[in-house]
N, C-alpha and C positions, 0 to 999 in steps of 0.2 A: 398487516400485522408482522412478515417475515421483516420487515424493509425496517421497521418500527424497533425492532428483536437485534438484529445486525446495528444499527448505528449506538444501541443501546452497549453493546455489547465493544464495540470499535470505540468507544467514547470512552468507556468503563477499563479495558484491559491492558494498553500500552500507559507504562510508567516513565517513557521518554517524551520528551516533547515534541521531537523531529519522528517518530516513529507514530506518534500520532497524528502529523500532519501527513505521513507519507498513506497513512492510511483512510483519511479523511480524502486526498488527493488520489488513490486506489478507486474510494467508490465514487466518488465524481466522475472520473473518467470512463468508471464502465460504463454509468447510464448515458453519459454523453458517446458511447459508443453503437449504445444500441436505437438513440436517436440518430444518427449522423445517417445512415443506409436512407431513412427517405426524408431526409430535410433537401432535398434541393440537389440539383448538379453541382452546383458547386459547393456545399456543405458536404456534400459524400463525396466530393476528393479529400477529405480531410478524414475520409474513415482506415483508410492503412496507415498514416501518418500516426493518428491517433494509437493505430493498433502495435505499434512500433513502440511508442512510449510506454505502450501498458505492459509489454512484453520485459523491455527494459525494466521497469518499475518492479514489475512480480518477479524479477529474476535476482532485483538486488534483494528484495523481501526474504527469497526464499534462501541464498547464499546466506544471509544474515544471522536467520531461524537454523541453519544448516552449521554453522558456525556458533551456538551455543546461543543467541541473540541474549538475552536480556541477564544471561547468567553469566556468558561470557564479558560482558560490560561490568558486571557486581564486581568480578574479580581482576579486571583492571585497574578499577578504582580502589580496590581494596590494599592497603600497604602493607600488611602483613600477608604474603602467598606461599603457604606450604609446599614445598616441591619434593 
């Protein structure tokens, strides 16, 4: 029901299009992270590899969000900017 709650909510909240794939592309990779450990010897070499991307991923997210994310965007596009 949580998993159900979450994609409803990731589906529903980003008004980018790239921002919704980055976040569709977020939970795929965790669960493929938390399968990787016992898929096999060679599937779990691919679990720091994995964990690298996700580090990168969540760090551009959070710069993003840190950076004004979707309000910061409004006001680039917008042609009249109060200063």
């Amino acid at each position: 029901m949580a998993l159900l709650i979450l994609l409803i909510a990731l589906l529903w909240w980003p008004r980018n299009k790239r921002m919704l794939g980055l976040y569709v592309l977020l939970f795929v990779l965790m669960i493929v992270q938390s399968i990787l450990p016992e898929a096999g010897r060679w599937a779990a070499a691919l679990h720091p590899v994995n964990a690298v991307v996700l580090l990168g991923l969540l760090g551009y997210l959070s710069y993003w969000f840190w950076r004004g994310g979707y309000d910061a965007m409004d006001r680039d596009t917008d042609p009249v900017v109060a200063r």
